[in-house]
C-alpha positions in Angstrom: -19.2 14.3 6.4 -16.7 13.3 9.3 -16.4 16.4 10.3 -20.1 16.9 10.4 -20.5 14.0 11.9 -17.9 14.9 14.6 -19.5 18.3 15.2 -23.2 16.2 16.2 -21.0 14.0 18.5 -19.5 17.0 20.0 -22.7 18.4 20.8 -24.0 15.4 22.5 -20.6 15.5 24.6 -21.1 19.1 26.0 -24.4 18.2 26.9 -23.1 15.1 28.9 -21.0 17.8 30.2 -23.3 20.3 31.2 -25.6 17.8 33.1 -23.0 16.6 35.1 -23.2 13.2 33.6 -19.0 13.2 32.8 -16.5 15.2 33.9 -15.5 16.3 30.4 -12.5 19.2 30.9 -11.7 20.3 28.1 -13.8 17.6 25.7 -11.4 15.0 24.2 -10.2 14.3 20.6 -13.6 12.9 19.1 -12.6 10.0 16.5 -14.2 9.4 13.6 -13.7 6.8 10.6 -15.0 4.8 8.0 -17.2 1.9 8.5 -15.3 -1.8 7.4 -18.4 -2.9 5.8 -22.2 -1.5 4.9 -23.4 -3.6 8.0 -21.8 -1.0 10.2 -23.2 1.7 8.4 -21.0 5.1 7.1 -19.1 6.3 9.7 -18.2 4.7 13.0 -16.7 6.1 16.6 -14.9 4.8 19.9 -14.9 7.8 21.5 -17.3 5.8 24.0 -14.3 3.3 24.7 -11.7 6.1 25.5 -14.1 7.9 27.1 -14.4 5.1 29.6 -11.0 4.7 30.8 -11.5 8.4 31.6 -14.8 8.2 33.4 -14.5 5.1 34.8 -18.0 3.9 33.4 -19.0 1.0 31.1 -18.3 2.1 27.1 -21.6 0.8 26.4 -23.1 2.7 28.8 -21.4 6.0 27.6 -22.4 4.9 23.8 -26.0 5.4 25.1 -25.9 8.7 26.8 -24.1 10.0 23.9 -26.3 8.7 21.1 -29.4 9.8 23.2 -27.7 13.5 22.7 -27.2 13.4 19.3 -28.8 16.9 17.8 -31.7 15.7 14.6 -30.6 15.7 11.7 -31.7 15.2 7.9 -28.1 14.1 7.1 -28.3 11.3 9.3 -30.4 8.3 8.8 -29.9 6.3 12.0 -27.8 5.8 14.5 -27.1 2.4 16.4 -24.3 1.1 19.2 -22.7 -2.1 18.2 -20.2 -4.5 20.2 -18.8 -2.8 23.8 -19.7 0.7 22.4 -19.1 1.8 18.6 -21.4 4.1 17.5 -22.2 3.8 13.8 -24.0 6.2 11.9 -25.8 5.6 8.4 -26.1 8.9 5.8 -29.3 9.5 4.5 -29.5 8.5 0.8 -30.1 12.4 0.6 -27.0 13.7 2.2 -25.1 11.6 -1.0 -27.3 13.3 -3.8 -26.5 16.7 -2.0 -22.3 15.5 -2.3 -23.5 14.4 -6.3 -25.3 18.4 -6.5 -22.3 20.1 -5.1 -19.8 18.2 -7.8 -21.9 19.1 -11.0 -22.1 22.8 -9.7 -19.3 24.0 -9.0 -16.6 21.2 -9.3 -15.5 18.0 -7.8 -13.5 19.4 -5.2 -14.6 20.6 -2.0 -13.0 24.2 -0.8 -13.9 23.2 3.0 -11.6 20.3 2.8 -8.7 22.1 1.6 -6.5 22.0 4.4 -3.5 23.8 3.2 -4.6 27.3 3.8 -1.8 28.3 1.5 1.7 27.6 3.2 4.4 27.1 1.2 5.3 23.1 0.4 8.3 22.4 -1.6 8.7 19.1 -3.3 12.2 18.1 -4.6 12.0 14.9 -6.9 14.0 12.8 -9.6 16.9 15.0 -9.2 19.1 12.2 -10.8 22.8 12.9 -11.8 22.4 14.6 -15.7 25.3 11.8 -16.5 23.1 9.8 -18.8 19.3 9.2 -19.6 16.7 8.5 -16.8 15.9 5.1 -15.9 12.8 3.0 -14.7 13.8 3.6 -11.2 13.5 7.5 -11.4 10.1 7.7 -13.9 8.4 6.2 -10.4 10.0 8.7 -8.3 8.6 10.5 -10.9 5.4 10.2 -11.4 4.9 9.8 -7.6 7.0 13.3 -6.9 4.5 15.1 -9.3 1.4 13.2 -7.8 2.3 14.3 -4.5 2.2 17.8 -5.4 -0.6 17.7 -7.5 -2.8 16.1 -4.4 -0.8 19.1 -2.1 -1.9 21.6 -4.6 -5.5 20.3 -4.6 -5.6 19.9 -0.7 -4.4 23.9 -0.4 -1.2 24.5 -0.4 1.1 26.3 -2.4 3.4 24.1 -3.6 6.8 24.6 -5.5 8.3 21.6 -7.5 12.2 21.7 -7.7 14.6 19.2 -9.3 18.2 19.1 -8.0 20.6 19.1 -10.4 23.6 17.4 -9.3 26.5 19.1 -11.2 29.2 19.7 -8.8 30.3 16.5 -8.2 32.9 13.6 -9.2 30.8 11.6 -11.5 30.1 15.0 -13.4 33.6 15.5 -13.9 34.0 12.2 -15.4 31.3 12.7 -17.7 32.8 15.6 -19.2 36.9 13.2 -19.8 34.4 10.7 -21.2 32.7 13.2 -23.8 36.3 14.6 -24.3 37.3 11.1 -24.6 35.2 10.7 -27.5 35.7 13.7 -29.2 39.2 12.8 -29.4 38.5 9.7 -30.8 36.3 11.8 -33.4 39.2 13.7 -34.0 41.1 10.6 -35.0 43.4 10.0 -31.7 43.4 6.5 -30.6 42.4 6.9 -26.9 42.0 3.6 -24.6 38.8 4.1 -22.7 38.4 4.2 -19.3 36.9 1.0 -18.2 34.6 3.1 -15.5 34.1 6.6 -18.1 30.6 6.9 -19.3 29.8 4.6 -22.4 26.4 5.2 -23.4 25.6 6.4 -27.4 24.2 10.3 -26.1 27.9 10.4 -25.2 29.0 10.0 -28.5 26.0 12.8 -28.9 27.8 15.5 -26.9 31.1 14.9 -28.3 29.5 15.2 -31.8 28.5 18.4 -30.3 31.3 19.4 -29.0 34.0 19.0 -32.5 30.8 20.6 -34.3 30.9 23.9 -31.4 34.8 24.0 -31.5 36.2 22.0 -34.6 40.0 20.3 -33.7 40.8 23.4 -31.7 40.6 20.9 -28.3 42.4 18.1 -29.6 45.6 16.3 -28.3 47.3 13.6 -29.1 46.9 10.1 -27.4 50.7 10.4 -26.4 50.5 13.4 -24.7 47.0 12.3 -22.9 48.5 9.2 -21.4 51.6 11.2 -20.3 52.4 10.1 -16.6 48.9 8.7 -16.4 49.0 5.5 -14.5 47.5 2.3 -16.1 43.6 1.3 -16.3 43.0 -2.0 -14.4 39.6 -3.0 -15.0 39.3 -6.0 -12.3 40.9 -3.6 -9.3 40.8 -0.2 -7.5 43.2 1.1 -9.8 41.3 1.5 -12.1 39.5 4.3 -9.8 43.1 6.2 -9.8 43.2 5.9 -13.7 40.4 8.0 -14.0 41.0 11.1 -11.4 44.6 11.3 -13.0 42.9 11.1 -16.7 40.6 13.9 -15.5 43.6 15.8 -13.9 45.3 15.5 -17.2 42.5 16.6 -18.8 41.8 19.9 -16.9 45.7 20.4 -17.4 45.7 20.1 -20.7 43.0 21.8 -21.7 42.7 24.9 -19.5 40.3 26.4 -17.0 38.0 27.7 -19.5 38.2 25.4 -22.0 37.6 22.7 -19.5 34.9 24.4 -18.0 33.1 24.2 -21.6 33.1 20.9 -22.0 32.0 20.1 -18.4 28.9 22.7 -19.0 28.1 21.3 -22.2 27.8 17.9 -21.0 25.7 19.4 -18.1 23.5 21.0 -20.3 22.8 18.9 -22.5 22.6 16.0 -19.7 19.7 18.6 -18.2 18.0 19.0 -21.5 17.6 15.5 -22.3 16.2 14.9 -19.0 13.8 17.9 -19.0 12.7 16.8 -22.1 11.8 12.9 -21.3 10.0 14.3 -18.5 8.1 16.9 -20.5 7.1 13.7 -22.4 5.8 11.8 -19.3 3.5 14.9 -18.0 6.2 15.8 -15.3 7.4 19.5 -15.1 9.4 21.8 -12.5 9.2 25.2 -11.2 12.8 25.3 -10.3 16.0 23.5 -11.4 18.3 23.9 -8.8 22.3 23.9 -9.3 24.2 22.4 -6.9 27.3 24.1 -8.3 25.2 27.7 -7.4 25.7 26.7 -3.6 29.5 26.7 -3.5 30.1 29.3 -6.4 27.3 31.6 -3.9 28.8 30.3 -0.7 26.2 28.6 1.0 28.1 25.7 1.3 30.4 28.1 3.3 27.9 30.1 4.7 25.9 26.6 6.1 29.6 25.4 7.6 30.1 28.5 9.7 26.9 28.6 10.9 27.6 25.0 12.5 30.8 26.2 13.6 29.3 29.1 15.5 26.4 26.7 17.2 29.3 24.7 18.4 28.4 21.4 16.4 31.6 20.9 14.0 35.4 20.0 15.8 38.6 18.9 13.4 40.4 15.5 13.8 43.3 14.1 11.3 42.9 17.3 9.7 39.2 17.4 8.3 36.0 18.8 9.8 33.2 17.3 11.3 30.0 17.7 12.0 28.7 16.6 15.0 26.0 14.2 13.6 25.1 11.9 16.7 24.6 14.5 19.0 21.1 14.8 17.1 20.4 11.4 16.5 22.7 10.2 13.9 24.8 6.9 14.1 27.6 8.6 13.3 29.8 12.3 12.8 29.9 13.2 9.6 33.2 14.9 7.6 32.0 17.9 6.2 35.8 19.2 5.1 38.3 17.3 3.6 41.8 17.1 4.5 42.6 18.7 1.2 39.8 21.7 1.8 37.2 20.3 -0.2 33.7 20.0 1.3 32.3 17.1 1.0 28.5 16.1 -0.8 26.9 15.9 2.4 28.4 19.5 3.2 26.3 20.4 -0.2 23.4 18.5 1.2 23.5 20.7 4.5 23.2 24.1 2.4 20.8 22.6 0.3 18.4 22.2 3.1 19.4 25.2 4.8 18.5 26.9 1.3 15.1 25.4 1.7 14.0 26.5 4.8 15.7 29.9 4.3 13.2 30.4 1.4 10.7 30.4 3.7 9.3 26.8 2.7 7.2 25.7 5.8 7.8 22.3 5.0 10.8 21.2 2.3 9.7 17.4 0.8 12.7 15.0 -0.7 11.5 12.3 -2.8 14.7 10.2 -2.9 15.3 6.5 -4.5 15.8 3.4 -2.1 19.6 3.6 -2.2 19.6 7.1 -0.5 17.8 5.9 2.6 20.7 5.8 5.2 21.1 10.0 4.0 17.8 10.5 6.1 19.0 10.8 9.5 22.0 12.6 8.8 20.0 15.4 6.6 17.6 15.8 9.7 20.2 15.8 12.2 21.6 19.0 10.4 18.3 20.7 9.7 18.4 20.4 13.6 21.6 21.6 14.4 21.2 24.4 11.9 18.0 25.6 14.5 15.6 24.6 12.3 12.6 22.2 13.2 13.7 18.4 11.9 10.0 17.8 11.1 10.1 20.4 8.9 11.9 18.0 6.3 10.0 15.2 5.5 12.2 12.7 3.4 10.1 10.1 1.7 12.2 7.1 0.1 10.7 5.0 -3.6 11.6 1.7 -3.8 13.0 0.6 -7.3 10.6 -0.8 -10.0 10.8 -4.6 -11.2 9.6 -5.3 -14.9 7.9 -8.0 -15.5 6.7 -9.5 -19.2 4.8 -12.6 -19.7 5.1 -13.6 -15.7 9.1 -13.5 -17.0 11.3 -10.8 -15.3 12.8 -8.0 -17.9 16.7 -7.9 -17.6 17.1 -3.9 -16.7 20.4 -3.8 -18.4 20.7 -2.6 -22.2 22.9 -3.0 -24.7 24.6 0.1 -23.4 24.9 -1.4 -19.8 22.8 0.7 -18.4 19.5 0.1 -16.6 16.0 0.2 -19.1 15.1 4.0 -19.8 12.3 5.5 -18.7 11.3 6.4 -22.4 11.5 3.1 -23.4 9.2 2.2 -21.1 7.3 5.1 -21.7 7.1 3.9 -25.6 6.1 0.6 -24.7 3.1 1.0 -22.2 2.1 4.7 -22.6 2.8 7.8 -20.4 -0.7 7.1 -19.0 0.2 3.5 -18.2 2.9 3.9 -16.3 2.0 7.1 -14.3 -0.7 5.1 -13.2 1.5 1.8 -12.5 4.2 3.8 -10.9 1.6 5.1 -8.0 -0.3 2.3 -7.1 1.5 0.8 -4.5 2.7 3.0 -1.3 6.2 4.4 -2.0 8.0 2.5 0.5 6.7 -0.9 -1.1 8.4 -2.7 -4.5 6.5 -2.7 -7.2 6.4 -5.7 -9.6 5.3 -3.7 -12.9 3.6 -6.2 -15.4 4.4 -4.6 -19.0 2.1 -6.7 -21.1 -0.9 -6.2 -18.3 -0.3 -2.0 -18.7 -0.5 -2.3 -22.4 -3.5 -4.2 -22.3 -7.0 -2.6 -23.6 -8.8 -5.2 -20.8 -10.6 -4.6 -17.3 -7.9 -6.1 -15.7 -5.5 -3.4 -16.4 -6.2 -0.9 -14.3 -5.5 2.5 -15.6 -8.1 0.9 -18.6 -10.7 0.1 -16.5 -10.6 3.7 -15.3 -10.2 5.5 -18.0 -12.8 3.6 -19.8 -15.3 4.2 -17.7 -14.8 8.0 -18.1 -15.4 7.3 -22.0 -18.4 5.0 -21.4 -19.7 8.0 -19.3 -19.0 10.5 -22.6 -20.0 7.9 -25.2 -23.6 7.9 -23.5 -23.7 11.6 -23.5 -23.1 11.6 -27.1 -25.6 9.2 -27.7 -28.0 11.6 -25.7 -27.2 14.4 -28.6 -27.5 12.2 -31.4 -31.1 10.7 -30.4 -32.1 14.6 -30.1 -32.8 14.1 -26.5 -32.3 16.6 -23.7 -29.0 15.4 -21.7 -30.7 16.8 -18.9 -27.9 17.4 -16.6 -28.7 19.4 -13.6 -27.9 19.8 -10.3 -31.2 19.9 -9.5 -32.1 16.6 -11.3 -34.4 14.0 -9.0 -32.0 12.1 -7.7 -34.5 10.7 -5.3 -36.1 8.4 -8.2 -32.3 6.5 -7.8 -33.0 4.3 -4.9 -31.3 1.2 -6.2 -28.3 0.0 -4.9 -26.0 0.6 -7.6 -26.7 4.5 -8.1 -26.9 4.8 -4.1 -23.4 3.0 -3.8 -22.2 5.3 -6.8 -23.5 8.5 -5.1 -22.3 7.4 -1.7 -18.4 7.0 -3.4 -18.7 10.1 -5.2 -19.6 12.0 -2.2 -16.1 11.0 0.0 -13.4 12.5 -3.0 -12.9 15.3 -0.8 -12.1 13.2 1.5 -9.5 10.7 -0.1 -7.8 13.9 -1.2 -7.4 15.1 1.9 -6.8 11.9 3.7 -4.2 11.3 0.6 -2.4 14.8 0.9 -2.0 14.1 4.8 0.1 10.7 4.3 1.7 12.1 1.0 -0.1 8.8 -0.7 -1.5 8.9 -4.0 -2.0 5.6 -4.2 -5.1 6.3 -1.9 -6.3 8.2 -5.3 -5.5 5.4 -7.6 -7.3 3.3 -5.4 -10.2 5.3 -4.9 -10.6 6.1 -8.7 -10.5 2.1 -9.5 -13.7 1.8 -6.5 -15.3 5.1 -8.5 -15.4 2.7 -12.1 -16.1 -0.2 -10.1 -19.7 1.2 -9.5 -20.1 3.1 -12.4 -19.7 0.0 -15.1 -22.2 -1.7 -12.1 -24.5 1.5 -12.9 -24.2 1.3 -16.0 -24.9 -2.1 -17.0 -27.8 -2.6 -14.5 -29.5 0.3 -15.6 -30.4 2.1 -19.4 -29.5 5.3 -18.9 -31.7 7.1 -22.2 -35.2 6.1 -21.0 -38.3 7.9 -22.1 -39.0 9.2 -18.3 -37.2 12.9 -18.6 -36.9 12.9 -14.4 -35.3 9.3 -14.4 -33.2 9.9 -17.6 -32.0 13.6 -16.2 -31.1 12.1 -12.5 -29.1 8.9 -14.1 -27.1 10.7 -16.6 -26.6 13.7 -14.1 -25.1 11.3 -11.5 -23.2 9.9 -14.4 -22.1 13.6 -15.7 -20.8 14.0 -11.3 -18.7 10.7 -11.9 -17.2 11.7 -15.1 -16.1 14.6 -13.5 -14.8 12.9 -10.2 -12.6 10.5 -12.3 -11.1 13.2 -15.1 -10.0 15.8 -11.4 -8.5 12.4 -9.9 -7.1 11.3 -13.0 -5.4 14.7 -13.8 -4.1 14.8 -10.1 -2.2 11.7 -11.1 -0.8 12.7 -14.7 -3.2 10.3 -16.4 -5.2 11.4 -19.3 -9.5 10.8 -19.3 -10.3 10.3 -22.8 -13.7 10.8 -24.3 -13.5 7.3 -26.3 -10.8 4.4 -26.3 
């Protein structure tokens, strides 16, 4: 309807135009948004106040010229200039029941309104370090990762969901001495733990693994472990050299190869635990992505030289850098070591050369709070790579609090790490919390009340939703039962719903294409979760202001066919969001 709506405006505009009333060359951007309240009607412009500046005439005056332009039209039931020049425009009551005829025949979704025209959309999410299980923090990067491409994939676009996993790093190597560690200790060797090694019980999982894969054939002997390693120091920084010499000793000891399988068992079963609690909350991927695959290919290498050659990376105390501030950054960045090792944010450069070289028009991170200050530093190489910065978009989640009984949950568990995401999960729900996690906009914390999401009450949200997709199916089974004709047609009267409640219903079901699109353009699903709350809103107002199995076949057929339209609006939004719509609850 705004773009209708913008299309009559654009024809009063060229008329202006063509009379000589304003010197219009070419026409301007013609604005067009939602009324703040039902006493401004639908849809309200400016375009009269910009147009003034322009012109040099009063808005007001402008307003008028326009709205005496305006084309008929059956969609529009009046028109009206309020303040210095806003023109607001009223639908006709009929325009809504064509929105509620379009939904029940041929779907919720509107194929005008999908934007995307198919161009390729990546969207990189969770991607957490398969060191241990994943936490409340990641399930709402998460659920709002998978949202977002859900709402892209709606909206048009083809879209590619990829999770990075982080395997070629320092925290992977000490994963694999700590699952070592323990299979020594399995193997009866009295090993002294590294106060900073991984402790959690899947550990002991992997090493159980492990002795079952390979029996004692890995085993050493505490003595010849802790040969020449220095001492652990828990309270300092030594502590820090305890553990690379430990890992050393362990590579030394046990051999490339040998090595090499423990490091990819723990990898793979770190990856598998992970694909599996996110199979569990309705998340999946196209791609998993090694990081390892990008030196072992050489794009790492290849991404390098290709800074080199534009001229953007110089040496100093014997390490390489990348010329970071010259696009924007506070800082250059070390790309080489002084030892020849590239450094993470080398991997990051070929990652996001790796991206764009797939021919991904636009390449979306989802990354957790603490990543924020990576942001400029990832652009600043897209750009010096030749690449268009814009083309990454780098969207940042802010952590999750817990909150039971107005109390706030302590996130640490007995193993010392923080509260897993399937123990939230088996608390609340999978619906629960994809629902919770997406409510808010990314950027904002998110106080998550668990005794609210488990709650079977209007006030919990995903509830009130959900139920009123059941209510819609329960009366639709009560149609059957009675032996009366559901009478759900697109064709149904609508016109004998003139009260306010199936008006206001009709009138919210007829913007979803909109809220999708407006939600795909800001990469906001909580504009969904928002919109779908307003959708129950004025169907349990529906629904208990008016009996829905009357007698009259006309009035029954036009109240359960609106209701048939909403139960189909709320199950496309609900799905978009990885939330279930049961038929009864």
């Amino acid at each position: 309807m705004k773009e209708y709506i913008r299309s009559l405006l654009e024809h009063a505009l060229t008329a202006l135009r063509d009379e000589g009333e304003c010197v219009l060359d070419p026409l301007p951007d013609i604005p067009v948004e939602r009324s703040r309240g039902d006493d401004h009607g639908d849809f309200a412009s400016p375009v009269a106040l910009s147009l003034a500046r322009m012109v040099g005439r009063k808005p007001r005056e402008i307003a008028e010229g326009i709205v005496a332009r305006l084309p008929p039209s059956a969609s529009i039931a009046s028109v009206d200039i309020a303040g210095p020049g806003f023109i607001n425009f009223r639908v006709a009551t009929d325009a809504f029941a064509a929105a509620v005829r379009r939904i029940l025949a041929a779907g919720p979704r509107d194929p005008e309104a999908a934007f995307g025209g198919g161009r390729r959309v990546q969207v990189e999410f969770v991607s957490a370090n398969p060191t241990g299980p994943l936490h409340v923090g990641h399930g709402r990067g998460a659920a709002y990762g998978a949202s977002i491409a859900n709402i892209l994939e709606a909206a048009g676009f083809d879209v590619e969901r990829e999770y990075y996993i982080n395997d070629a790093g320092r925290q992977m190597h000490i994963l694999a001495l700590s699952v070592w560690l323990r299979y020594l200790e399995q193997c009866g060797a009295a090993i002294a733990f590294p106060s900073n090694g991984y402790r959690g019980a899947y550990v002991h999982e992997m090493a159980a693994r492990l002795e079952r894969d390979v029996g004692g054939s890995f085993a050493v002997g505490a003595d010849t472990l802790m040969d020449g390693v220095p001492a652990d120091a828990p309270a300092g920084g030594d502590r820090e050299v305890h553990v690379d010499a430990l890992i050393a000793r362990a590579r030394s000891l046990l051999g490339p190869e040998r090595y090499e399988r423990v490091h990819t068992l723990a990898r793979d079963m770190g990856v598998e635990d992970i694909r599996s609690d996110l199979a569990e909350f309705g998340v999946a991927f196209d791609v998993w992505f090694s990081e390892r695959s990008l030196v072992d290919g050489g794009d790492v290498h290849r991404a390098v030289a290709r800074l080199r050659e534009r001229g953007h990376v110089y040496e100093r105390d014997g390490a390489l850098w990348f010329r970071s501030t010259a696009f924007g950054d506070e800082k250059d960045r070390v790309v080489v070591r002084e030892n020849g090792e590239s450094t993470y944010f080398a991997s990051d450069i070929a990652y996001a050369a790796n991206k764009l070289d797939r021919g991904f028009e636009r390449a979306i991170y989802v990354w957790g709070a603490d990543h924020h200050g990576y942001i400029a530093r990832v652009k600043a190489a897209v750009k010096a790579l030749g690449h268009d910065r814009d083309a990454v978009e780098i969207l940042i989640v802010q952590f999750a609090n817990l909150y039971r009984g107005g109390e706030r949950v302590q996130m640490s568990t007995r193993s010392g790490e923080f509260v897993a995401l399937r123990e939230l999960r088996d608390e609340t729900g999978a619906d629960a919390a994809r629902f919770f996690y997406v409510m808010r906009r990314c950027e904002q914390h998110l106080d998550f009340d668990l005794e609210l999401a488990k709650s079977r009450s209007n006030d919990n949200p995903v509830y009130y939703v959900q139920y009123a997709h059941a209510r819609i199916a329960s009366v639709l089974r009560q149609c059957a039962d009675r032996g009366m004709t559901p009478g759900v047609d697109p064709q149904a009267a609508f016109e004998t719903l003139a009260e306010a409640e199936p008006v206001a219903l009709m009138r919210t079901l007829a913007r979803y294409p909109e809220v999708l699109a407006s939600a795909a353009r800001a990469l906001e699903p909580h504009q969904l979760a928002s919109y779908l709350r307003e959708v129950a809103t004025e169907l349990h107002a529906f629904y208990n202001a008016h009996t829905f199995l009357v007698d009259d076949d006309a009035v029954r057929g036009a109240r359960l066919s609106l209701a048939a339209a909403t139960r189909a609006v709320l199950a496309d939004g609900l799905a978009l969001l990885g939330v279930s719509a049961p038929d009864s609850m």
